[in-house]
C-alpha positions as CSV (number, residue, x, y, z in Angstrom):
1,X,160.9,52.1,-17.2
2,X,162.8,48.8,-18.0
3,X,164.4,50.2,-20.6
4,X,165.9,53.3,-18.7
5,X,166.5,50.5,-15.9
6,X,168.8,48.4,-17.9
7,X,170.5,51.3,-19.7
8,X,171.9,52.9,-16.5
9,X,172.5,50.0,-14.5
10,X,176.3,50.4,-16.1
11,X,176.2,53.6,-15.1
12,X,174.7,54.0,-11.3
13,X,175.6,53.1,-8.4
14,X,174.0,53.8,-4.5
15,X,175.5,57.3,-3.6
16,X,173.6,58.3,-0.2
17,X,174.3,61.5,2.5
18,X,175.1,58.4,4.4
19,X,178.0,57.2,2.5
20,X,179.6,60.7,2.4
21,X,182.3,60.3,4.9
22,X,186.1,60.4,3.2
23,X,186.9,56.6,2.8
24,X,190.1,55.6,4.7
25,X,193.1,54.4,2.6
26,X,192.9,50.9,1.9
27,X,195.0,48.0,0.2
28,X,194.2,49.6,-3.0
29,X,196.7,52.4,-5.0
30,X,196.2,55.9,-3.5
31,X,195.5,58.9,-5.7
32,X,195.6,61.4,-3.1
33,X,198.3,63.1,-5.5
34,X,196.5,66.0,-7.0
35,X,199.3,66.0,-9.9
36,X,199.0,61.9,-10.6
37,X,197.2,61.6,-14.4
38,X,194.8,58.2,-14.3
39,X,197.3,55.4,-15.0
40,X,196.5,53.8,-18.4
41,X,197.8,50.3,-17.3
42,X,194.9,50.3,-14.6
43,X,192.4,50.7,-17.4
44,X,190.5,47.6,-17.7
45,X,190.5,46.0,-21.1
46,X,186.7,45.1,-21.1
47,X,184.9,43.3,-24.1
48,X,181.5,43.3,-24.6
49,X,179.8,40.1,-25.8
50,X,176.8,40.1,-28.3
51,X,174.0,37.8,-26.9
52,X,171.5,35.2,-28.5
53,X,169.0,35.7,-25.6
54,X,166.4,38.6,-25.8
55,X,167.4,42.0,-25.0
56,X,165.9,42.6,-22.1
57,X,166.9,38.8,-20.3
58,X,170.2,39.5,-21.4
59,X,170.5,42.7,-19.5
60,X,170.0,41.0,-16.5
61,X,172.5,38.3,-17.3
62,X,175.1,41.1,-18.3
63,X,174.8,42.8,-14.5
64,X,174.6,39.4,-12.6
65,X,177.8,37.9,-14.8
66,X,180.6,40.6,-13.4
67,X,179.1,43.4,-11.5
68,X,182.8,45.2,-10.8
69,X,183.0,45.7,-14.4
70,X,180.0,47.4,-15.1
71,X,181.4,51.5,-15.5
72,X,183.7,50.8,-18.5
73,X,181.1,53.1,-20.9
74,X,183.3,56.5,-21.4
75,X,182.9,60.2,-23.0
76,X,184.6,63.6,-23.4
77,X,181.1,64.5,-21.5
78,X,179.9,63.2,-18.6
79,X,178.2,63.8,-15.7
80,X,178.6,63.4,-11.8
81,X,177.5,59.6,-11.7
82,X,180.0,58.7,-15.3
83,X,182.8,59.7,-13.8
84,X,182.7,58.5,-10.2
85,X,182.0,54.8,-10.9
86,X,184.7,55.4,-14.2
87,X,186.9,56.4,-10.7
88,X,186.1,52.9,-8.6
89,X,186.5,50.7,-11.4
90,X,190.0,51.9,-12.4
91,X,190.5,52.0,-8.7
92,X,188.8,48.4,-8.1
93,X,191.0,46.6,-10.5
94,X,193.6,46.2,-13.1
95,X,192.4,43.6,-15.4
96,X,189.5,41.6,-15.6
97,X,189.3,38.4,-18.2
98,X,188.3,38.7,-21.8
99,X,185.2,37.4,-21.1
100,X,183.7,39.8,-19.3
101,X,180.1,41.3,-20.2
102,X,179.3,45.3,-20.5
103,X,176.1,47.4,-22.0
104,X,175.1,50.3,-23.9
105,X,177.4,52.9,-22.6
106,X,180.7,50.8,-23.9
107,X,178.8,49.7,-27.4
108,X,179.0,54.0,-27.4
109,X,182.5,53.9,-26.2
110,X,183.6,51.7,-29.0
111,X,181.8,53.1,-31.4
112,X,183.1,56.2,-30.7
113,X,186.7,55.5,-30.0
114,X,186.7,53.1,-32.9
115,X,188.3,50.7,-31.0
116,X,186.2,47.7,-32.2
117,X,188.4,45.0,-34.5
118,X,185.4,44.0,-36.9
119,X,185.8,46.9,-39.1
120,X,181.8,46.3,-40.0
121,X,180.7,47.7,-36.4
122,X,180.5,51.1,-37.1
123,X,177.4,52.1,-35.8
124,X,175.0,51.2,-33.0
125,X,172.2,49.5,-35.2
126,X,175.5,47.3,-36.8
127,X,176.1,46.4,-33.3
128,X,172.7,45.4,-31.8
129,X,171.8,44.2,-35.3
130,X,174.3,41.7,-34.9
131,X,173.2,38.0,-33.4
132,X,175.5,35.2,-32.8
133,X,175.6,31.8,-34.7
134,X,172.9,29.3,-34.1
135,X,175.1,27.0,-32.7
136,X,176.7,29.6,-30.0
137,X,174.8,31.8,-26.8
138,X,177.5,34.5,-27.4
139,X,180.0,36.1,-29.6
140,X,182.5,38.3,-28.0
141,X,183.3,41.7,-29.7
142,X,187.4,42.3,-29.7
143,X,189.1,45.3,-28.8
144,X,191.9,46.2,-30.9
145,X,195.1,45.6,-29.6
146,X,196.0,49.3,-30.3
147,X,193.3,51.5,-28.2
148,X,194.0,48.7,-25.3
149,X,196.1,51.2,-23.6
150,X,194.5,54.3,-24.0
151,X,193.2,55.9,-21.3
152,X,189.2,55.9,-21.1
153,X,189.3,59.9,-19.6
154,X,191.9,62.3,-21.4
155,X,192.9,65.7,-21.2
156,X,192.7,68.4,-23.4
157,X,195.9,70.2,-24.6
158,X,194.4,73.9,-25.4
159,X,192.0,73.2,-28.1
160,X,192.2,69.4,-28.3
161,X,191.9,66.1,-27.1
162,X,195.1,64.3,-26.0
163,X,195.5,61.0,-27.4
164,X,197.0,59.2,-24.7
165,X,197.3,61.5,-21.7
166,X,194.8,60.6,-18.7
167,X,193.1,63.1,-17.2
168,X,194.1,64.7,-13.8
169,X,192.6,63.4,-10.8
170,X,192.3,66.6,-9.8
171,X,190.0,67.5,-12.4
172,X,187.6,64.8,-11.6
173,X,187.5,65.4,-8.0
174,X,187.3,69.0,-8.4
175,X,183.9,68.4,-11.1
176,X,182.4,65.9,-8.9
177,X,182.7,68.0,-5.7
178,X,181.6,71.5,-7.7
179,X,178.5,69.6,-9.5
180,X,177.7,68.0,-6.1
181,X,177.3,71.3,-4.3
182,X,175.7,72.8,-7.1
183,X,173.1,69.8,-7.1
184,X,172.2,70.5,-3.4
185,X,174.4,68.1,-1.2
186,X,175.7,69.3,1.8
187,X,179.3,68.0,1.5
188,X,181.5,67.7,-1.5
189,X,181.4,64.4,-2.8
190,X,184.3,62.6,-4.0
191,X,185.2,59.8,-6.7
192,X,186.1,57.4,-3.4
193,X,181.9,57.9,-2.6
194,X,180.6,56.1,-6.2
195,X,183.1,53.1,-4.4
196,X,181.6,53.7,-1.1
197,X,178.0,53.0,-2.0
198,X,178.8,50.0,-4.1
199,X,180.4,48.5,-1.5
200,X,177.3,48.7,0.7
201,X,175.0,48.0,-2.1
202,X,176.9,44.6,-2.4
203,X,177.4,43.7,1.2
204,X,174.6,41.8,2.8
205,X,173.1,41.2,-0.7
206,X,176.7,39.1,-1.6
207,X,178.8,36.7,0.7
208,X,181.6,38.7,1.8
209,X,184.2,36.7,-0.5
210,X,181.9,37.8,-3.3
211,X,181.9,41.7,-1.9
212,X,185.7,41.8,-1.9
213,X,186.5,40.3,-5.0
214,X,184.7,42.9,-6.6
215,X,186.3,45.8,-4.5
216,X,189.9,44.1,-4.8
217,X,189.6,43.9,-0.9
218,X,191.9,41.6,0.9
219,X,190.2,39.9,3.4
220,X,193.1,39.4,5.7
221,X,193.2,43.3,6.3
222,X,189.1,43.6,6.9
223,X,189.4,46.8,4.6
224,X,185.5,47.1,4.2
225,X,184.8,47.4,7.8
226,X,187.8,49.7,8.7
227,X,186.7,52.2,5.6
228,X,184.0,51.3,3.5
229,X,180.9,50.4,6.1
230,X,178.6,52.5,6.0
231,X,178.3,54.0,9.5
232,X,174.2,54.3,9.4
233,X,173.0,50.6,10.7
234,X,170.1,49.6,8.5
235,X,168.7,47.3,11.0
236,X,165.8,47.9,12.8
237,X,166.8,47.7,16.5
238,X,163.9,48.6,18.1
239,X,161.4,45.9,16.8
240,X,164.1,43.1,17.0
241,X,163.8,44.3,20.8
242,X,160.3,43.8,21.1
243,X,160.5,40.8,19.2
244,X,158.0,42.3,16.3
245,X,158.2,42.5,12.7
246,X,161.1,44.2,11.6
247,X,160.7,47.1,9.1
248,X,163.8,45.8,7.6
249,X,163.1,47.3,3.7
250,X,162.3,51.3,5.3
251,X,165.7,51.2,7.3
252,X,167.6,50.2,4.2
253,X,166.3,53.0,2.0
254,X,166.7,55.6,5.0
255,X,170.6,54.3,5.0
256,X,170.7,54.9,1.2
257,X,169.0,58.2,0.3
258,X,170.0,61.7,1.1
259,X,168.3,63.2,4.1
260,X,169.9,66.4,3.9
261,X,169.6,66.8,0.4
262,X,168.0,70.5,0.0
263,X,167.7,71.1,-4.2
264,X,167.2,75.2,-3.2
265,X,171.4,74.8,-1.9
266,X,174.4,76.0,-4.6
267,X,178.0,76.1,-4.3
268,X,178.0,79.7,-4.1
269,X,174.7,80.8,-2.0
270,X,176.1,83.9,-0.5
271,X,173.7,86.7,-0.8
272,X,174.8,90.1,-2.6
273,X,174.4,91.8,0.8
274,X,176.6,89.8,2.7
275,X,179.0,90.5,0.2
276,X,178.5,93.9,0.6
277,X,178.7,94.7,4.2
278,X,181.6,92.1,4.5
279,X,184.1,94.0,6.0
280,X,187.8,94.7,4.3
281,X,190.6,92.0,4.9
282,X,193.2,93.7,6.7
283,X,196.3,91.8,4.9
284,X,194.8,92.5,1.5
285,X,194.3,96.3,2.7
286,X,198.1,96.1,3.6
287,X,199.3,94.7,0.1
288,X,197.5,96.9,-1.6
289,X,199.0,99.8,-0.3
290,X,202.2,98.7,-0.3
291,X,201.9,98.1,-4.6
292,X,200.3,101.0,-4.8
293,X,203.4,103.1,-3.3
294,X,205.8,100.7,-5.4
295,X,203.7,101.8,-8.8
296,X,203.1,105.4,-7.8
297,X,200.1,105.7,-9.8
298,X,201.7,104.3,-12.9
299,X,199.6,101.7,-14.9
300,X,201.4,99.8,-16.9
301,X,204.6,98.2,-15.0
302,X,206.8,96.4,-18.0
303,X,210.7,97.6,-17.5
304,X,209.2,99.3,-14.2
305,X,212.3,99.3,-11.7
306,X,210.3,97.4,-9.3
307,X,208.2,95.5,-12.1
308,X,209.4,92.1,-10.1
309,X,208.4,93.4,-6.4
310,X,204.6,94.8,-7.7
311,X,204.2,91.5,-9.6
312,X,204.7,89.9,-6.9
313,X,202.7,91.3,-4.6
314,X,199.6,91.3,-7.3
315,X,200.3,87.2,-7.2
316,X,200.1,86.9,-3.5
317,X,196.9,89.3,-3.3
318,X,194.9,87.5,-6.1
319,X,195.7,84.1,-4.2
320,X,194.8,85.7,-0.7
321,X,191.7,87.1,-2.2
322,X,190.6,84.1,-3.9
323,X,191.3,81.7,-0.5
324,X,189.4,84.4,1.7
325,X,186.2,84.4,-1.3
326,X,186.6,80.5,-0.7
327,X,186.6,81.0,3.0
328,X,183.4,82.7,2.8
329,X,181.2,80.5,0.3
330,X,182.3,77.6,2.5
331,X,181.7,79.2,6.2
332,X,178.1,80.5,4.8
333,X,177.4,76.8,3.2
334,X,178.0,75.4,6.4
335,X,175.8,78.1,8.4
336,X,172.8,77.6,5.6
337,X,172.6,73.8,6.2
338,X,173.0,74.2,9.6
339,X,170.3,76.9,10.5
340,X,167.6,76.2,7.6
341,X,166.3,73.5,9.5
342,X,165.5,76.0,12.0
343,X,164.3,78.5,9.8
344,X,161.6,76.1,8.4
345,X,159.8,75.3,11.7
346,X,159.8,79.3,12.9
347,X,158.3,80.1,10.2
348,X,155.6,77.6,10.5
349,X,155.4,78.5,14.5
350,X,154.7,81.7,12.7
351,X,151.8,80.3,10.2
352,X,153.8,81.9,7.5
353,X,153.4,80.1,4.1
354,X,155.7,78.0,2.8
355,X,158.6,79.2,0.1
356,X,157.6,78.0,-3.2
357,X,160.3,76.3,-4.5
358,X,161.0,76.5,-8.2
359,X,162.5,74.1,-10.0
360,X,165.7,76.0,-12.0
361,X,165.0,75.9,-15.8
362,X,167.9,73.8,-17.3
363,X,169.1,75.4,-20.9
364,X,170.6,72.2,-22.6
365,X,172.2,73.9,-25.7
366,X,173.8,70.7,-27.2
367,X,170.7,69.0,-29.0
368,X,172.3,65.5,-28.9
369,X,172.5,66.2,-24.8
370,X,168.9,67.5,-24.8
371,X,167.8,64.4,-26.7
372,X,169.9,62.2,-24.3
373,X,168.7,63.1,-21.2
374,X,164.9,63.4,-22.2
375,X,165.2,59.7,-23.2
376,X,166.9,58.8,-19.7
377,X,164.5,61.1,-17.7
378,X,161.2,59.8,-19.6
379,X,160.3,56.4,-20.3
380,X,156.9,55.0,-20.7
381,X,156.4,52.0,-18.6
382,X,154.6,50.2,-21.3
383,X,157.2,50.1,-24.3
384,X,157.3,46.9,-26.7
385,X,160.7,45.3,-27.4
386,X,161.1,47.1,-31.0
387,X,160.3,50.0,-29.3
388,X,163.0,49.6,-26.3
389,X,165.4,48.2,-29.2
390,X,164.9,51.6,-31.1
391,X,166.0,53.4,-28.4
392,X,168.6,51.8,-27.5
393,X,170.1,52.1,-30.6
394,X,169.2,56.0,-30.8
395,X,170.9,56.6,-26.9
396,X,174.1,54.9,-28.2
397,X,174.0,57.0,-31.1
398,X,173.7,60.3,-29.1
399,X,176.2,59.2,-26.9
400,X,178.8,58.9,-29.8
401,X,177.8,62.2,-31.1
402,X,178.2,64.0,-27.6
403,X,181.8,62.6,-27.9
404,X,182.4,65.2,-30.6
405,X,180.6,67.9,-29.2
406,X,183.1,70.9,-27.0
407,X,182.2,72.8,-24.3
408,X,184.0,75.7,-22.6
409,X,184.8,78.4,-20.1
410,X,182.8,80.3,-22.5
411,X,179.8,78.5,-21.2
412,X,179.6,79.9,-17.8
413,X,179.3,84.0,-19.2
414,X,177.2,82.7,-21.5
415,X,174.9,81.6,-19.3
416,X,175.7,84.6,-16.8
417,X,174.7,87.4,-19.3
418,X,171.3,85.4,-19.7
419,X,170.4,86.1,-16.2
420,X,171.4,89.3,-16.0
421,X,169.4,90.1,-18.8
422,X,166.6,88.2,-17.5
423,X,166.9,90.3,-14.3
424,X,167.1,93.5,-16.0
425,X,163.5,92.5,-17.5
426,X,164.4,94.8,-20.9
427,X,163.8,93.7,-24.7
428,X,167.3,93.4,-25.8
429,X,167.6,89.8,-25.5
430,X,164.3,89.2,-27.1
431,X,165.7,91.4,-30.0
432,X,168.7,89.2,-30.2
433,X,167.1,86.1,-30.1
434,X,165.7,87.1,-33.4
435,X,168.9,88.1,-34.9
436,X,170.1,84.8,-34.0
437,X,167.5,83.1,-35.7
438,X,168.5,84.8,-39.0
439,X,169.1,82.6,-41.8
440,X,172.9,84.0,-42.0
441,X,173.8,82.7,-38.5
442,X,177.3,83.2,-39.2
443,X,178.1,86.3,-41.3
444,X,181.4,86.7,-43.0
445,X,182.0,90.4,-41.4
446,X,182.5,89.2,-37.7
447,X,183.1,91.4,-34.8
448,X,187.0,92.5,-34.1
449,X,186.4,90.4,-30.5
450,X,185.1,87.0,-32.0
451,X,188.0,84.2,-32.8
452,X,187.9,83.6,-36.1
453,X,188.4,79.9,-35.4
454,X,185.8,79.5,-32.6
455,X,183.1,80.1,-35.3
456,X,184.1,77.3,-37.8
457,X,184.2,74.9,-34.6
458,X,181.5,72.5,-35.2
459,X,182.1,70.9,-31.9
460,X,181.0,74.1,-29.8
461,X,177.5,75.3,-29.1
462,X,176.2,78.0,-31.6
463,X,176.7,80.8,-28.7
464,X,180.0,79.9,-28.0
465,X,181.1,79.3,-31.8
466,X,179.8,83.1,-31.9
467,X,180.8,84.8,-28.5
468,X,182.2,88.2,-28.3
469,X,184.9,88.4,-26.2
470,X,185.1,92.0,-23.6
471,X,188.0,93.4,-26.2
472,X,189.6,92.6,-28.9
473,X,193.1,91.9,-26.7
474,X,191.7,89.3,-24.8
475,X,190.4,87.8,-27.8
476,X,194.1,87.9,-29.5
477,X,195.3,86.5,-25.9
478,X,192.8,83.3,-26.3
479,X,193.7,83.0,-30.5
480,X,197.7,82.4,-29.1
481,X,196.9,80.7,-26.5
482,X,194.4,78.2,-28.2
483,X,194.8,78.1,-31.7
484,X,198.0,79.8,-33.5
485,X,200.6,76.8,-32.1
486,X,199.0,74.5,-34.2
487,X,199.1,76.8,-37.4
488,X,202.7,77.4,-36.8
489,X,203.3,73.5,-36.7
490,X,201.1,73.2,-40.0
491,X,203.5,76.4,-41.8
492,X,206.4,74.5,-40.8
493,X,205.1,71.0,-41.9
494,X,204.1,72.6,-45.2
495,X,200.6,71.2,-44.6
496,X,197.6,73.2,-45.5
497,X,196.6,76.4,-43.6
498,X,192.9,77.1,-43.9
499,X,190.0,79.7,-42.6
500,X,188.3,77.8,-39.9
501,X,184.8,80.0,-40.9
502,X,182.0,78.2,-42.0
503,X,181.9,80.2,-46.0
504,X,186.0,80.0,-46.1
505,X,187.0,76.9,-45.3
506,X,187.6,76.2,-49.4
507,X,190.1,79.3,-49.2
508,X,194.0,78.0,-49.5
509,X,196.3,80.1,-47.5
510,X,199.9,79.7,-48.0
511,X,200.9,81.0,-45.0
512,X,200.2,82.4,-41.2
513,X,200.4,85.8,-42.2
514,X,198.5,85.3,-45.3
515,X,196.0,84.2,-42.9
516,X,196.0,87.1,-40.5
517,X,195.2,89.2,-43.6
518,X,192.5,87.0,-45.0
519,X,190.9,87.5,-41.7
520,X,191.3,91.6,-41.3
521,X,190.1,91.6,-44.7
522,X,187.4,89.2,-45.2
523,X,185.9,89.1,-41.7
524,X,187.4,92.6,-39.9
525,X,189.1,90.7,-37.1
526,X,192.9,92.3,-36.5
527,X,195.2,89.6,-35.2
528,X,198.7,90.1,-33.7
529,X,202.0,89.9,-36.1
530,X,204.6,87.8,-35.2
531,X,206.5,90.2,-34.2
532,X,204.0,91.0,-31.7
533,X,203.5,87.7,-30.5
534,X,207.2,86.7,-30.2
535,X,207.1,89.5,-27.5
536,X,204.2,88.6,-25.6
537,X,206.0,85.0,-25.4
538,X,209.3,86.6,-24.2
539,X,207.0,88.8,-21.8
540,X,205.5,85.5,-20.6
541,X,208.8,83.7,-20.1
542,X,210.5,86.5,-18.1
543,X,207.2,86.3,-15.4
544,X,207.3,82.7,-15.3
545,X,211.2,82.7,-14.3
546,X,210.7,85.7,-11.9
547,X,208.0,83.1,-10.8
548,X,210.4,80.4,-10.5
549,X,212.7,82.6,-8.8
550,X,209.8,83.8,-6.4
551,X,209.2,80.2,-5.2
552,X,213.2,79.3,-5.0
553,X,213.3,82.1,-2.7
């Protein structure tokens, strides 16, 4: 397990039920904003430094030289732990010196990014091939002076990556808290926890000097203590009383695992017949018959005379409908975790067998992913040095091909018409497993609701390069949303328009239009005209002043 050991120390930090509690405001700049991007002059500029000692004595040395800097490693996908301890380090500091020491995860990073200056480092086996001069311990590898400021974490604009626009703290604290419910914790967790737990991890271990240079703490204001402590003593009183040995060790892992931890717990754990015998919201009731008398049984409402009123009123019952769904999940979260315990010993007062708990199968569909995590997740403990060095240099090379790899909302009803066929118990999806497995994957005659530039993304998943969308409108609705800005920019830049399908991208198309009727043609899908779309933009415009106006008001 060494090797695993040393690949994640960059990665992990202690993250317990016990350090759950909301840290307090501190010295340190508050992102409490919900609108506030990462900044990208708090992004460390962190080197890495090739070492003459062996690999796995130089681990050691990396995590002992600059522990604060030890998150810097960075990718488009990432999991729970990634981002968090990404969050405390650009939270922990600004800068750190040039010399400072990193691992696997930012060798992937800057291989990815290209953001290493010696233009021979191109791949991981360059880098870990690479040995200092006999007469020097280390060499450091350079950033380049123009990636310096880019942010780590970026957001995506539609259907691609921004090059220098930080993600949304929002958007990682809303991942982190999802994926932690979903993963069986009992309250949300928050970026502010990864800093949390390495702040008790260090204290006692460090001399409090030591503990708050790393967490930028000034000691004058005592900030660990006030927000940061954890609140579970791992000290065993009781012995220390009776002057016997003190189980010191077992009180310091009960303060730093998860007690409450129950893997059977989701997010969204409500059963179907709760749903069902929950009983109508009276103010929803209310609004929906007062837009039902505005619309007097007419459907569609454009240049109705009170189009603005019923818009407005389907607005403010969406929202109260989605915060009274929220309402729910949470009240019934908190009554699960608060009765199960309960539960459990009834039923063994009753001598009823125990639940068996099955573990949920995990469908990976990215192969690099699949291939990554069975390399974290299964180590022999007796692997040789080539053998450790081997991997290492095939992790790093996953990691920089999950950089390039997409995944989307089309995920989630991927995934969701999987169960429900598995449910149903019926041969259809063993039938379409085999037509999937068809040498002609992706046929030239596509469905009318399939983008005709999802299928030629090579970034996507197979199933979501060839999902079906309900109808062919919402299909249009995601094409100008997603993809057609960026042919209008290329028709205007005179650059060259192409068919994004896999057998067509040799096809040179003069124009947008010539591409809408390559694609009815060739593949039968029937995109809007301009014409068309110039007037769902207008539509679009006109609700987002009446909108505007709405919140003026």
């Amino acid at each position: 397990m060494s090797f695993i050991i040393d690949l994640l120390k960059s990665y992990i930090c202690p993250l317990s039920e016990s350090d759950k509690p909301e840290a307090l405001a501190d010295s340190q700049p508050s992102y409490s904003n919900t609108t506030e991007p990462y900044s990208s002059a708090q992004t460390p500029s962190y080197e890495p430094q090739l070492s003459s000692q062996p690999l796995s004595d130089n681990t050691a040395q990396v995590e002992s030289y600059n522990t604060s800097a030890a998150g810097e490693g960075g990718m488009q996908n990432h999991d729970i732990v990634n981002q968090a301890w990404q969050t405390a380090n650009n939270n922990a500091q600004e800068y750190v010196s040039d010399e400072t020491y990193t691992q696997e995860p930012v060798y992937g990073n800057g291989v990815t990014a290209g953001v290493i200056d010696a233009p021979s480092l191109t791949t991981a086996s360059a880098i870990f091939g690479s040995r200092p001069p006999s007469y020097m311990v280390c060499t450091p590898l350079r950033w380049k002076a123009s990636k310096l400021k880019i942010p780590v974490f970026r957001r995506y604009r539609g259907a691609s990556l921004s090059e220098d626009e930080a993600m949304l703290y929002s958007k990682l604290r809303d991942d982190i808290g999802d994926q932690s419910l979903n993963s069986g914790y009992k309250r949300r967790l928050t970026p502010r926890f990864a800093r949390k737990g390495a702040s008790n991890a260090a204290n006692g271990d460090a001399p409090d000097s030591v503990r708050n240079q790393i967490m930028r703490h000034d000691p004058q204001f005592a900030t660990f203590h006030h927000a940061y402590l954890n609140e579970i003593a791992n000290f065993d009183l009781q012995n220390a009383f009776l002057e016997e040995e003190k189980q010191s060790q077992l009180f310091r892992l009960f303060a730093h695992v998860s007690l409450t931890h129950d893997p059977q717990a989701t997010a969204d754990m409500v059963p179907e017949e709760v749903w069902a015998n929950l009983p109508p919201d009276p103010e929803i009731v209310k609004l929906e018959e007062k837009r039902a008398e505005l619309k007097q049984g007419i459907y569609r409402i454009n240049g109705h005379i009170h189009e603005e009123k019923i818009r407005q009123l389907t607005k403010k019952i969406r929202k109260t409908r989605a915060q009274r769904e929220k309402q729910v999940v949470k009240q019934y979260h908190e009554h699960y975790f608060y009765n199960r315990p309960t539960w459990d010993i009834e039923r063994q007062a009753r001598g009823e067998e125990e639940e068996e708990y099955a573990e949920p199968i995990i469908n990976i569909n990215i192969t690099e992913r699949a291939r990554l995590a069975d390399i974290f997740c299964h180590q022999p403990d007796d692997l040789s040095e080539d053998q450790i060095f081997r991997l290492k240099i095939e992790a790093v090379s996953l990691m920089v091909a999950l950089c390039d790899k997409r995944e989307t909302v089309k995920r989630d009803r991927i995934q969701q018409k999987a169960k429900a066929g598995l449910s149903i118990k019926i041969e259809p999806p063993e039938v379409e497993h085999k037509t999937v497995s068809s040498p002609d994957r992706f046929p030239l005659l596509m469905y009318a609701a399939q983008c005709p530039d999802c299928i030629g993304d090579g970034r996507l998943s197979r199933e979501e390069r060839t999902f079906t969308y309900c109808r062919p409108t919402v299909m249009n609705d995601h094409f100008d949303d997603q993809h057609l800005v960026e042919r209008e920019q290329a028709e205007r830049s005179e650059e060259r328009i192409r068919c994004e399908h896999p057998k067509c991208q040799d096809v040179k198309l003069k124009h947008v239009n010539h591409f809408r009727r390559h694609v009815q043609e060739v593949h039968g899908v029937t995109l809007r005209s301009s014409e068309q779309v110039q007037q769902r933009r207008q539509r679009k415009v006109k609700r987002r002043h009446m909108a505007k106006g709405n919140c003026q008001n």
